[in-house]
Structures are given as structure tokens and as C-alpha cells.
C-alpha positions as CSV (number, residue, x, y, z in Angstrom):
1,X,-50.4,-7.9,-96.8
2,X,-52.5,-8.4,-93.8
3,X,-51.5,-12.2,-93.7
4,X,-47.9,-11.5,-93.5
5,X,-48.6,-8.3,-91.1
6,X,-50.7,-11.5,-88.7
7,X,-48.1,-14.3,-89.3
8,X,-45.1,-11.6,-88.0
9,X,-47.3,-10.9,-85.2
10,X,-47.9,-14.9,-84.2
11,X,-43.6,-15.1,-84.6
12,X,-43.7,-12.3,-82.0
13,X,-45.8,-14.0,-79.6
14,X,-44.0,-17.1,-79.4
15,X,-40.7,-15.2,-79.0
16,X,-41.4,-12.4,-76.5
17,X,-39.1,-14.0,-73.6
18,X,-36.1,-15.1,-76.3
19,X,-35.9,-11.9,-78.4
20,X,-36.9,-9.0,-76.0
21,X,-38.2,-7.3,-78.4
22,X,-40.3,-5.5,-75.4
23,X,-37.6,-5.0,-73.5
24,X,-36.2,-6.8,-70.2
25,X,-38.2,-8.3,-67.3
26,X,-37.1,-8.6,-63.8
27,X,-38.4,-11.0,-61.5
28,X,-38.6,-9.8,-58.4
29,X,-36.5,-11.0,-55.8
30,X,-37.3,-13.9,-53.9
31,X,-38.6,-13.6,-50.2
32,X,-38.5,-15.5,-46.9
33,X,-42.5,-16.9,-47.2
34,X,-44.2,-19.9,-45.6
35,X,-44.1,-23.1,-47.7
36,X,-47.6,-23.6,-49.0
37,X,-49.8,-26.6,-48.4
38,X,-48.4,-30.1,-49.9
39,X,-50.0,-31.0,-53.1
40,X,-53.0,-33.1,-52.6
41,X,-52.5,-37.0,-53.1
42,X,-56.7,-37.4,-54.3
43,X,-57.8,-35.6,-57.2
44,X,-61.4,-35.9,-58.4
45,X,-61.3,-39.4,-56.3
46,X,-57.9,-39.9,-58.1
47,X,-54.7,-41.0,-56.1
48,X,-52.0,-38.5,-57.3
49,X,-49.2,-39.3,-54.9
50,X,-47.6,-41.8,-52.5
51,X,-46.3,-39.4,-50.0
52,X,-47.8,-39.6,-47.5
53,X,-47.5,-43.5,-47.6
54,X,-43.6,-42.4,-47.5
55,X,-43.3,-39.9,-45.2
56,X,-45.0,-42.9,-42.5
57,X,-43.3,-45.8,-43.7
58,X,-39.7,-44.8,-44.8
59,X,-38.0,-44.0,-41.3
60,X,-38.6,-47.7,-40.5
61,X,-36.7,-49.2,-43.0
62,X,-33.1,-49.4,-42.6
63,X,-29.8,-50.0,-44.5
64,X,-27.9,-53.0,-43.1
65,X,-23.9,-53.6,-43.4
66,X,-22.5,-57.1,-42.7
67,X,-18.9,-57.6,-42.4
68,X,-16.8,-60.9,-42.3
69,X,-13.7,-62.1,-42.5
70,X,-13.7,-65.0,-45.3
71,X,-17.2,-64.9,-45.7
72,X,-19.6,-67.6,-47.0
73,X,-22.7,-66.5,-47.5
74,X,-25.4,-67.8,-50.2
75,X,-28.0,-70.0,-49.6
76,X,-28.0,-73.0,-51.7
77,X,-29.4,-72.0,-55.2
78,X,-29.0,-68.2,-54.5
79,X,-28.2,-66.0,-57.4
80,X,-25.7,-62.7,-57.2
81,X,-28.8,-60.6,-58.0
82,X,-30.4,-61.1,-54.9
83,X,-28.0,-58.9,-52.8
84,X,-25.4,-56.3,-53.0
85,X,-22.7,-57.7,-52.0
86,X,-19.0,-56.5,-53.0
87,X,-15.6,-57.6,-52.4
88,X,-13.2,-55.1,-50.7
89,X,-9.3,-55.7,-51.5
90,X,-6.9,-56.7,-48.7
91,X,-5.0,-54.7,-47.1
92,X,-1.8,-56.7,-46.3
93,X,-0.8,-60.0,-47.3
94,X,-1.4,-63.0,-45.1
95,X,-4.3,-61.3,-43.2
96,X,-7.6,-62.6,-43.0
97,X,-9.9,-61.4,-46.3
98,X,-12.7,-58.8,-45.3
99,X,-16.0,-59.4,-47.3
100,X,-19.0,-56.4,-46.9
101,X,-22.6,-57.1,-47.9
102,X,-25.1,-54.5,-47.9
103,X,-28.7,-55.2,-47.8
104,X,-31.9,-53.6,-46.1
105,X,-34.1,-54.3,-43.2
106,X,-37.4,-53.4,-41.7
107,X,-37.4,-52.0,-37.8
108,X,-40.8,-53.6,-36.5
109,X,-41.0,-52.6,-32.9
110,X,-40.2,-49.5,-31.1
111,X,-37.7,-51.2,-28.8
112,X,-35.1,-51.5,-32.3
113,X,-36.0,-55.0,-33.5
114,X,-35.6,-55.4,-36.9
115,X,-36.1,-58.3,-39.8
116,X,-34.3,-59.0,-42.5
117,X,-33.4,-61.7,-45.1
118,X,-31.0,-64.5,-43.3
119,X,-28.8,-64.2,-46.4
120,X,-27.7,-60.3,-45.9
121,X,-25.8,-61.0,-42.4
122,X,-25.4,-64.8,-42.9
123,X,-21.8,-65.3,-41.5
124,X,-21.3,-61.8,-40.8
125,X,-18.7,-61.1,-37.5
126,X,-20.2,-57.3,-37.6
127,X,-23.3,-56.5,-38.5
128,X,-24.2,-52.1,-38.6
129,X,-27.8,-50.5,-39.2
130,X,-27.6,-47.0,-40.8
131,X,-31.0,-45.4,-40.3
132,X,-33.1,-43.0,-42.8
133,X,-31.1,-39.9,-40.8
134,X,-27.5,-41.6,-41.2
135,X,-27.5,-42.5,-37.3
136,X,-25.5,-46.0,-37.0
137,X,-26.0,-48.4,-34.4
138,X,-24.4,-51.9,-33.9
139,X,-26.5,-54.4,-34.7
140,X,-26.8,-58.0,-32.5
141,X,-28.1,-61.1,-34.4
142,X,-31.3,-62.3,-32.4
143,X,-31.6,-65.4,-34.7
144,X,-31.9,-66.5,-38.2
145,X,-33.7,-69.1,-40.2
146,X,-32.3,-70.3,-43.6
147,X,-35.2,-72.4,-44.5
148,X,-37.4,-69.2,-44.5
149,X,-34.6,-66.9,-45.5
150,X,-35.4,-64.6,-42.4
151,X,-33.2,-63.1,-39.6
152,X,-34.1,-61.2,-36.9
153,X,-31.4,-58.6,-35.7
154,X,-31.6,-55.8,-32.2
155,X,-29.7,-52.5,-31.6
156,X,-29.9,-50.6,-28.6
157,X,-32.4,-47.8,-29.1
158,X,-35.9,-46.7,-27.9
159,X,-38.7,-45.1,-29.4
160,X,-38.0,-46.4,-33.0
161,X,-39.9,-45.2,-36.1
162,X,-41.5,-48.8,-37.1
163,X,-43.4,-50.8,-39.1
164,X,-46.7,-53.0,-37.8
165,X,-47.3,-56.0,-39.5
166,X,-50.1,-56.4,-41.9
167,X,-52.1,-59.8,-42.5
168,X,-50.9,-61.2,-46.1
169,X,-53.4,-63.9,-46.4
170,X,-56.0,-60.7,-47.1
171,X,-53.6,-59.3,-50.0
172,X,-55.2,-59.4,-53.2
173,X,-53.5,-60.1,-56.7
174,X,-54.0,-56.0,-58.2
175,X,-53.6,-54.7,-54.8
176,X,-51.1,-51.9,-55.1
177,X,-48.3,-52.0,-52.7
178,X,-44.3,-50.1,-52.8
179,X,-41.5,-51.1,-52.4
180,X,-38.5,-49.4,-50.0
181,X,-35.3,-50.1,-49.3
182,X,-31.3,-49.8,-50.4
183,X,-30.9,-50.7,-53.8
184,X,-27.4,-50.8,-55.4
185,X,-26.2,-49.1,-52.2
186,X,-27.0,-45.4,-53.5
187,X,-29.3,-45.0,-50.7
188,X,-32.8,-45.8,-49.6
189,X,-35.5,-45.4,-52.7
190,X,-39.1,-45.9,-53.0
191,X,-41.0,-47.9,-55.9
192,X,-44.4,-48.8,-56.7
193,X,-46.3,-51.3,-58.3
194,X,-48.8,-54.6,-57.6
195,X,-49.3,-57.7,-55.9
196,X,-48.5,-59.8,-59.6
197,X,-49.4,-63.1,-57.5
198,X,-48.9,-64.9,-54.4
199,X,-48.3,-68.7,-52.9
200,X,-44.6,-68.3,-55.6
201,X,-42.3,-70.6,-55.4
202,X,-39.1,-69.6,-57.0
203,X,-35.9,-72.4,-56.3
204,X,-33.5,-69.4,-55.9
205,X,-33.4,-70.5,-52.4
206,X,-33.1,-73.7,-50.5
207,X,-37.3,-74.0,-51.4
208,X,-38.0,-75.6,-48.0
209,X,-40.6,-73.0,-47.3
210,X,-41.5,-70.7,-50.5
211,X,-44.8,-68.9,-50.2
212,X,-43.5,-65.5,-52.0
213,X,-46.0,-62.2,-52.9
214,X,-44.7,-62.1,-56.6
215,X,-44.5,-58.2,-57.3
216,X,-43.8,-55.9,-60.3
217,X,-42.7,-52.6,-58.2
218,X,-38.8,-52.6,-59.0
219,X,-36.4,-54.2,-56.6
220,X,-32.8,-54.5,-57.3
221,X,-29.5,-56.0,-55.5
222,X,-29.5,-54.4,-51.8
223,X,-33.1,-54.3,-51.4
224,X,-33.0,-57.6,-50.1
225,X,-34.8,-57.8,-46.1
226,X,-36.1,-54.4,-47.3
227,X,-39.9,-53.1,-47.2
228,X,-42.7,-54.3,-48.8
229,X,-45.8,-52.1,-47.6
230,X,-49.6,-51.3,-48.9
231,X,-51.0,-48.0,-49.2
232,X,-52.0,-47.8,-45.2
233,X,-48.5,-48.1,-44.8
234,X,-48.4,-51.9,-43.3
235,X,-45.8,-54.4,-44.0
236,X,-47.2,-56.8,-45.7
237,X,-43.8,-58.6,-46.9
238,X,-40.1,-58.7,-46.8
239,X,-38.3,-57.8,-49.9
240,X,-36.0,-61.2,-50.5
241,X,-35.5,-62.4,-54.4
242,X,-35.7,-61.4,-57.7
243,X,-35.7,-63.0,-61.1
244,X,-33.0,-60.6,-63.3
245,X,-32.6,-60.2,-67.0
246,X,-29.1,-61.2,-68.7
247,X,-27.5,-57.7,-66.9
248,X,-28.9,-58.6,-63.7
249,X,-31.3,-55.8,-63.1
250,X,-34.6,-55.8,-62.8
251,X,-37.7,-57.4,-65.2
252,X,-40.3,-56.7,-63.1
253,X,-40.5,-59.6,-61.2
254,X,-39.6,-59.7,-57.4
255,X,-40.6,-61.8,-54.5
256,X,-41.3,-60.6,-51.1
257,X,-41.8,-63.1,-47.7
258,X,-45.3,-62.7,-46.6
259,X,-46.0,-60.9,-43.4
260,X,-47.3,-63.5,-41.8
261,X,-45.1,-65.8,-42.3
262,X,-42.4,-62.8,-41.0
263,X,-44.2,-62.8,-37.9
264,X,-44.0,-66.3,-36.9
265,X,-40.5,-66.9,-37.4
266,X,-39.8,-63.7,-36.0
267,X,-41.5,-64.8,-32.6
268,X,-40.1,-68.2,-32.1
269,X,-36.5,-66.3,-32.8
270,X,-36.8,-63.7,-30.5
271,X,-38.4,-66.5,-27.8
272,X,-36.7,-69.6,-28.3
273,X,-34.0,-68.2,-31.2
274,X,-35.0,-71.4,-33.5
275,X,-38.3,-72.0,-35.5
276,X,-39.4,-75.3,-34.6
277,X,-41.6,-76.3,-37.5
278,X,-44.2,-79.0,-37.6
279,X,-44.2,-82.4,-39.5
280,X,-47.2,-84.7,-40.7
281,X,-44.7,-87.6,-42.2
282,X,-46.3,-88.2,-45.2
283,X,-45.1,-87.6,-49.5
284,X,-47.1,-85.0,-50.8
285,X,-47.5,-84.1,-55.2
286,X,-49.9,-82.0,-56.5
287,X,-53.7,-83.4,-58.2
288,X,-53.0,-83.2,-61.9
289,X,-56.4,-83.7,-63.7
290,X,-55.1,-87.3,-65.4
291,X,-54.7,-88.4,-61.4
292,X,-57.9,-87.4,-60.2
293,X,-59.6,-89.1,-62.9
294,X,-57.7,-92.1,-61.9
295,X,-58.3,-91.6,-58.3
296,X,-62.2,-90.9,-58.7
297,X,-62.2,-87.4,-57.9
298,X,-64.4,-84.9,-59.1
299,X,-62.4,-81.6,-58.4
300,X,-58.8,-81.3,-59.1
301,X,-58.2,-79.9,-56.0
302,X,-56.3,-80.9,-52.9
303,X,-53.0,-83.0,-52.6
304,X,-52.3,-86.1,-53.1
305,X,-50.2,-88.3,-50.2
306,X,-48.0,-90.8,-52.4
307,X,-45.9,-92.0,-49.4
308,X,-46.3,-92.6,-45.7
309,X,-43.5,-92.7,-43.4
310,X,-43.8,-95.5,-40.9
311,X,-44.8,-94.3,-37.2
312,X,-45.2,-90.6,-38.4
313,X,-47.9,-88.7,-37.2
314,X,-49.8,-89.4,-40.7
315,X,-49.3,-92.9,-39.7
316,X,-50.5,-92.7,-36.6
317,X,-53.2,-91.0,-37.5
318,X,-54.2,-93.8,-40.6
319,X,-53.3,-91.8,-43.3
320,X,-53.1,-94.0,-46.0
321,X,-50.4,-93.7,-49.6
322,X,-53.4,-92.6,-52.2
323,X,-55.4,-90.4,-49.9
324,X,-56.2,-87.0,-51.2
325,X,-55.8,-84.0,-48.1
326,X,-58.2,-81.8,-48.8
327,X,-58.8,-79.7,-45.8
328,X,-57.2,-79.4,-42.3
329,X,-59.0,-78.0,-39.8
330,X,-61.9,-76.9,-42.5
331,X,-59.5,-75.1,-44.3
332,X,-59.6,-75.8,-48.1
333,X,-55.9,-77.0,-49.0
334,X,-55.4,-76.3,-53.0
335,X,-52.3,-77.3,-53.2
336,X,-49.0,-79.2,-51.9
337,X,-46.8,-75.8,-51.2
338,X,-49.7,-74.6,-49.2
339,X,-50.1,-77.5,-47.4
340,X,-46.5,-77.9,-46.6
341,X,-46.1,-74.6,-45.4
342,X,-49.6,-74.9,-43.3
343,X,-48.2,-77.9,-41.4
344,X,-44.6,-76.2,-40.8
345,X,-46.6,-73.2,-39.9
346,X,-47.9,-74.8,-37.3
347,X,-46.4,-75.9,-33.7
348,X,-45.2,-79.5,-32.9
349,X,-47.3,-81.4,-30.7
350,X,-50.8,-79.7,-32.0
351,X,-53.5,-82.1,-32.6
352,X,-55.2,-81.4,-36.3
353,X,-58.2,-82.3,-38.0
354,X,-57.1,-83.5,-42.0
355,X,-60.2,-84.2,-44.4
356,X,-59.2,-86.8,-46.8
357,X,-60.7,-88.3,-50.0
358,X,-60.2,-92.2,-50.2
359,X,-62.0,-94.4,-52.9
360,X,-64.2,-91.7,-53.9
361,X,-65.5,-91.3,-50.0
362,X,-64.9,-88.3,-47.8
363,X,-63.5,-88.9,-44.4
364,X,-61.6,-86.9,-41.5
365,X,-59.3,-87.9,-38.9
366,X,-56.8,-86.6,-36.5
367,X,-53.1,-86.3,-36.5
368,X,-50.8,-85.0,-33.2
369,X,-47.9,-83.4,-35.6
370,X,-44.0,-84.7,-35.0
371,X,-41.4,-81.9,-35.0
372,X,-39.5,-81.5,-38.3
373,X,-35.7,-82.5,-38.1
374,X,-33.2,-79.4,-39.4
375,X,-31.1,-82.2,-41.2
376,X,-31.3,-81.8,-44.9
377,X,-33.6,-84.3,-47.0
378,X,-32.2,-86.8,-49.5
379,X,-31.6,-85.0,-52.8
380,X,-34.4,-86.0,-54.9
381,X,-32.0,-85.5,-58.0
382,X,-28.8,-87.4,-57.2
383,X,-28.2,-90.7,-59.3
384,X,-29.9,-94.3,-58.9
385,X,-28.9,-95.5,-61.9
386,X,-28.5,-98.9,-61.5
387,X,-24.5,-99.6,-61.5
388,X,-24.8,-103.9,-60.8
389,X,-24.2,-105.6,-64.4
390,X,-24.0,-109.2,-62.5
391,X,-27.8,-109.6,-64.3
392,X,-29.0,-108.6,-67.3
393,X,-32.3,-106.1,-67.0
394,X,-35.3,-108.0,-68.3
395,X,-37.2,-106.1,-71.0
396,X,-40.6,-104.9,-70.8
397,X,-40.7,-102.1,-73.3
398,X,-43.7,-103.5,-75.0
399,X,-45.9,-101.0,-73.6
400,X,-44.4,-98.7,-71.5
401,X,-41.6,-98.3,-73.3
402,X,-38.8,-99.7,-70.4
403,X,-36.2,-102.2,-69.6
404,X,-36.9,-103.3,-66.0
405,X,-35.2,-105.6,-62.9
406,X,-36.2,-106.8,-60.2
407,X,-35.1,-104.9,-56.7
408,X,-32.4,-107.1,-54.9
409,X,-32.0,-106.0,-51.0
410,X,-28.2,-104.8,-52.4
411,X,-30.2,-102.6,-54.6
412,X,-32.6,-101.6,-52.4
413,X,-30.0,-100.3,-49.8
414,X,-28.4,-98.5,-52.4
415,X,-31.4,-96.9,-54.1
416,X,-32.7,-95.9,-50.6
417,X,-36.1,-98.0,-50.1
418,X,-37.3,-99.6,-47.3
419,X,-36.0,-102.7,-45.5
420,X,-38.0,-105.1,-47.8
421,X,-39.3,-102.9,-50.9
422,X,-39.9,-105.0,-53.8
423,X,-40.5,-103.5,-56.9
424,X,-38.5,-103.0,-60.5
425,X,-35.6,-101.1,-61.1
426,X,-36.1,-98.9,-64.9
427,X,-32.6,-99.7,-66.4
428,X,-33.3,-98.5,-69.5
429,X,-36.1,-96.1,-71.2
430,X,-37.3,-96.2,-74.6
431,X,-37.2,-92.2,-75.7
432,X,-40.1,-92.0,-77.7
433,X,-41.8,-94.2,-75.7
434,X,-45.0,-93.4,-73.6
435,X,-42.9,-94.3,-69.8
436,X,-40.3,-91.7,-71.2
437,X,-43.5,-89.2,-72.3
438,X,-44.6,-89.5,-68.7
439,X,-41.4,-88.4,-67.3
440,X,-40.0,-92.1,-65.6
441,X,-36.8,-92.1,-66.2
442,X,-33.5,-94.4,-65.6
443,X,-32.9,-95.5,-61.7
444,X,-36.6,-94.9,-60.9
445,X,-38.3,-97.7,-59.0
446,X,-42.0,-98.9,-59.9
447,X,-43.6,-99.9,-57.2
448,X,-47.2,-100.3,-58.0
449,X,-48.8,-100.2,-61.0
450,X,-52.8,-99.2,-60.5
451,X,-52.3,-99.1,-57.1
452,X,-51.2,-102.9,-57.2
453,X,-47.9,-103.7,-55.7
454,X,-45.7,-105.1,-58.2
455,X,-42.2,-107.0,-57.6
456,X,-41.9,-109.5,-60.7
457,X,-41.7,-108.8,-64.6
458,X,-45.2,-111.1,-64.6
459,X,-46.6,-108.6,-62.0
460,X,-46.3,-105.8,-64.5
461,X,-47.4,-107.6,-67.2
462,X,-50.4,-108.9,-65.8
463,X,-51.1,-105.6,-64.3
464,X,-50.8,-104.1,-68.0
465,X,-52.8,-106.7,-69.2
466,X,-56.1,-105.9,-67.0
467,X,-55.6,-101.7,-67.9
468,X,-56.4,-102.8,-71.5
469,X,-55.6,-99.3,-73.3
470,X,-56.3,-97.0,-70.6
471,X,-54.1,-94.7,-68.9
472,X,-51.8,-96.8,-66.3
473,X,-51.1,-95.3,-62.5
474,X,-47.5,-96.0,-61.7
475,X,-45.9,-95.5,-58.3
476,X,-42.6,-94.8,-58.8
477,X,-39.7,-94.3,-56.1
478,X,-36.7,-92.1,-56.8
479,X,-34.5,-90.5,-54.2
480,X,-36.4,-92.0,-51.6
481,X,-39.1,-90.0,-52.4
482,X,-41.9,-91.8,-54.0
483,X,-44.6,-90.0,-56.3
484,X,-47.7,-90.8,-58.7
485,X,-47.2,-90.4,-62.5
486,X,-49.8,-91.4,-65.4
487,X,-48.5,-93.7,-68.0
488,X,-50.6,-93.3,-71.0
489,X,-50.6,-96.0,-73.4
């Protein structure tokens, strides 16, 4: 009896405000009282909240409508997912099509001068800013650079809420950073994550300059040219790309333009509204550990120069085809991406100091950088097969696997070498063969084998003949671009 009596009373318990078993209760009224204090963002040493982050960084960043009239937009390579962009219908027939993109941007200076990506208001005729508070303003394009997928925009207005520019070379991978801006066009939202990595290169874009903070705080279409921003609420990058899943939303993996990167472009825009970039002259490929073994190198680190272009500064300089860069001004150079974007970074006609590997022997010298044309290079990718059947390719498929002739100045015009190459056109590759395994392919040029020039059948064999069984260094050309690949046997 006494269990059931002490079960009945735990039922009651649990059921006092369902049942009202003691009768009604009345909350009093609510009253006009002050707002208490915000809920603290450190517990026990704990962050519990962002807000305060927010509440300083949010005003700054800004919703961005471009408007065209037959738009074409997209950099090369671009995917759908990397803005919000939607098609309007047209109102009557035979009138110009209106296109409306919507992305985000950053205001950086009090004075309304704002970034954003170059591929939000790329063509645009009418570009509007729509602040946190829903004020509009008329937006003037300052300048824009494609290569660096960054534009630069004005309105007229004073004492803007804005952003200062943090230094992203101090960004750690694990630092945590969030992420603001317009996604989808319901409005500005806030997300949080990490740094995932940094020096990214992703292709979505021309890849000129790639140098992306990888991130895992969630960006989706129209948070492009929005708000990336660490916890002391600096910008540290510029929201620009992401890799989507099959729907096209986010997987956790964005990219974000460094803030220093941001800044220069944004300086030479504003002052000179172009980004002159600097340019060495040489053909760059990463050290893979087979090519510093063949190059004598200890570390694998630093880049390898596998062409250099006649009377460039790198010529100038004595920069020689097999040199290994491996500092420039004392600052250690890992890898080709950062050194291409170190030398771009830097101004034409500056004098720099390059440390170089060559034969095993560390050795520096000077280089006064050229200014980097705005013409597009050859396309690495296009077709050199060779289309001349007046000879019949001679085979050397004994070792490497390929059917090779020698480079006639018709050919060598064609397959974009210099007045005078000589080498061996690979007119057919053996699949399963170790040239094939090494990734030489059909209209590629061999040029050197071991860092011998080579320019007859004989050449190669004789070269292939002193390597014995050990790996063989080939110099190969293809789209004008020449690179170093190891062959082994």
C-alpha cells in the first residue's frame, strides 16, 4: 500500500502544471523593467559567445546589388556556387535583358570604401550597397582586378562603421575566425569556425594569383566579397569561393583572400586603379623529392626554375634553367605558389636578392623585376600533337616507353619553342610504359635528358645508355612552358 500511496505521489509531481490538481496559477503581469546585463561571453576561462565580436564587426559588412543589362560575368573556371546571382524575366519584348547579382562586401575606411570580390559587380551598369540598417547608397566602381578576384567600390558617406585590416601571414591553421555576410540573399548572417589551411589554391578562378585561407565556418552563394574576421574583430580575409556538394551548398570548405593580399590591390586601385604586378621571367615547378635527389639537394624545399626567358630580369640577373630559388630577400620560399605570388606582390622596378642552389652550392644574386604583361599566357593544356605525317616518328620505346621525331623549325613554330629549339617531338606513348607512368605525354617536347640537350634519336640513346638503370631527368616542353619530370626506368 505505501508503494502505490508513493508512486501516485511521484505521478503528481511531474504533473502539477498539466493537471491542476492544486488549482490555477497566475503569473503576474509583466512590467516595464530595465534589460539586465548581457550574458557573459567567458565562463570559467571558457568563451561562451561571439557577440561581442558581432555587435563590432557586423555594421561594416555590407550587402551589394549589381545590375546589368546582358550581363557577362564569371571568371574563367568560376562555378554557380560562388555567388547569388539570379535571372529576372523581361519585361517587354525586344528590350535589353536585365541580369541582378547579389553578393557582399566589407566597408574598410570611414570615408565608405569598400572591397569586394571582382566577380559580384563584374559588368555591372549599377552597382547599390544596402547597409546592416537597410540605408542604400549608390555605389561607384573604384577599380577591379580579375587576376586577384578583388574590386574596390566608393559611396558617398562619412563616418562609416568599418573594418581594419588584420596581418594574414600571422593567421594560424586552428585559429578561430567567423564568417559574415549575405548568404542566399535572406539577409546578413554570422558563422563560425577555423582557419582549415592557408597558401590554397583552388582553379575555380583564373588561378593567376591563389593564396586562399581555406575555412570550415559555412559560406554559401551571396557571401562572396563578404567578411572574414578573427575574434578581435579584424579582417583577416575576403570571403570569395567555395567547394559545394552535389546541391551546391555548403561542405565545409570555403576560401577567403588574405588580408594582406586585400590591401595591396586595394591601394594600387584606389591610387593608380590598376595593380601592376611584378615579374622575374623565369618557369617555376615545385621540388618533388625524386628531383631533388637528382639535383643534389638535401631538403625538398624551394622551387625549382625549369625555364628562363631570354632578357628577363632572371636572365639578367644569371639565373640559370636547374637553379633551385630558395630565398629572396632571406625569406625562406617553400614553394612555387608562394613564390609566384611573392614576386607579383611586389613592385616593378625593385631590386631583389634570390638565394639559389646550383650543383649542390649555395649562391645569391640580384634581379631588378620586369612588370608583368595583363595579356593572358599560352594555355598550357591546348593540343601539340604533332599533325605532319610527311615522316614517319622514329621509335624509341625501348626504355621510356615512346615514339619520338626530331623538331623541324615548321614544328617548332607550331609547337611554340624558340627560334632554333632542337629537341624530339613524343608522337606516340607506350601506356604501360615508364614515360607514360611519369606523366609525358603525346605533343610534349624532350629537350634534355639529364640535363644534356638532346636533338637526335642517337642523343637519347646515348644519354639512356650512360643513366644505366637509374632514374632519368627529362626536360620536357609543352605549351611553351617547359618543366622537369623523373622518368624512372
Amino acid at each position: 500500500m505505501k508503494r502505490l500511496l508513493l508512486i501516485f505521489g511521484l505521478l503528481s509531481v511531474f504533473s502539477l502544471s498539466g493537471c491542476g490538481l492544486f488549482g490555477r496559477y497566475d503569473a503576474p503581469a509583466p512590467q516595464n523593467q530595465p534589460a539586465g546585463p548581457p550574458a557573459p561571453v567567458v565562463v570559467d576561462g571558457t568563451r561562451t559567445s561571439y557577440a561581442d565580436v558581432v555587435q563590432r564587426t557586423a555594421p561594416a559588412v555590407v550587402r551589394i546589388e549589381a545590375e546589368s543589362k546582358n550581363r557577362q560575368s564569371q571568371l574563367p573556371g568560376t562555378q554557380p556556387e560562388d555567388d547569388f546571382f539570379r535571372q529576372f524575366r523581361i519585361p517587354r519584348q525586344n528590350q535589353p535583358r536585365v541580369e541582378r547579382g547579389m553578393g557582399s562586401g566589407v566597408i574598410v575606411s570611414a570615408d565608405g570604401t569598400i572591397l569586394t570580390n571582382n566577380h559580384v559587380v563584374d559588368g555591372a551598369d549599377r552597382i547599390t550597397v544596402r547597409l546592416a540598417d537597410n540605408k542604400e547608397f549608390e555605389a561607384k566602381l573604384v577599380g577591379s582586378d580579375q587576376p586577384s578576384d578583388l574590386a574596390v567600390l566608393k559611396i558617398e558617406a562619412q563616418n562609416m562603421p568599418f573594418l581594419t585590416l588584420g596581418n594574414s601571414d600571422q593567421v594560424r591553421v586552428g585559429d578561430i575566425v567567423l564568417a559574415i555576410g549575405n548568404p542566399l540573399g535572406i539577409g546578413q548572417s554570422v558563422t563560425a569556425g577555423i582557419i582549415s589551411a592557408k597558401g590554397r589554391r583552388t582553379g575555380l578562378s583564373d588561378g593567376s594569383f591563389e593564396d586562399f585561407l581555406q575555412t570550415d565556418a559555412p559560406i554559401n552563394r551571396g557571401n562572396s566579397g563578404g567578411a572574414l574576421v578573427n575574434l578581435t574583430g579584424e579582417l583577416i580575409g575576403v570571403n570569395s569561393q567555395i567547394l559545394a556538394g552535389g546541391s551546391g551548398g555548403n561542405i565545409g570548405i570555403g576560401f577567403a583572400i588574405p588580408s594582406n593580399m586585400a590591401r595591396s590591390v586595394m591601394q594600387q586601385l584606389v591610387e593608380n586603379g590598376r595593380v601592376r604586378r611584378g615579374r622575374l621571367g623565369v618557369g617555376i615547378q615545385n621540388l618533388t623529392s625524386e628531383l631533388a635527389r637528382e639535383f643534389k639537394i638535401s631538403e625538398q624545399s624551394g622551387v625549382l626554375i625549369n625555364e628562363v626567358q631570354p632578357n628577363s630580369a632572371a636572365a639578367k640577373a644569371g639565373v640559370q634553367r636547374g637553379d633551385v630559388i630558395t630565398a629572396i630577400d632571406g625569406e625562406r620560399i617553400e614553394d612555387s605558389n608562394v613564390l609566384r605570388n611573392k614576386i607579383a606582390g611586389t613592385v616593378p622596378g625593385t631590386e631583389i636578392r634570390l638565394t639559389l642552389l646550383r650543383d649542390g652550392n649555395q649562391i645569391e644574386v640580384k634581379a631588378k623585376l620586369d612588370e608583368l604583361e595583363t595579356e593572358n599566357a599560352a594555355n598550357p593544356n591546348r593540343d601539340q600533337s604533332n599533325q605532319n605525317g610527311e615522316n614517319n616518328p622514329q621509335n624509341q620505346s625501348g626504355k621510356l616507353g615512346l615514339s619520338l621525331q626530331p623538331v623541324t623549325p615548321e614544328m617548332a613554330k607550331r609547337l611554340n619553342l624558340a627560334s632554333g629549339a632542337e629537341g624530339l617531338v613524343v608522337t606516340d606513348v607506350n601506356q604501360s610504359g615508364p614515360a607514360a607512368e611519369a606523366g609525358i605525354a603525346r605533343g610534349d617536347v624532350i629537350l634534355e635528358i639529364n640535363r644534356q640537350p638532346v636533338g637526335s634519336i642517337d642523343a637519347v640513346q646515348a644519354a639512356l645508355n650512360a643513366s644505366g638503370n637509374n632514374p632519368i631527368l627529362v626536360l620536357i616542353s609543352r605549351g611553351g612552358r617547359t618543366v622537369y619530370l623523373t622518368v624512372r626506368q
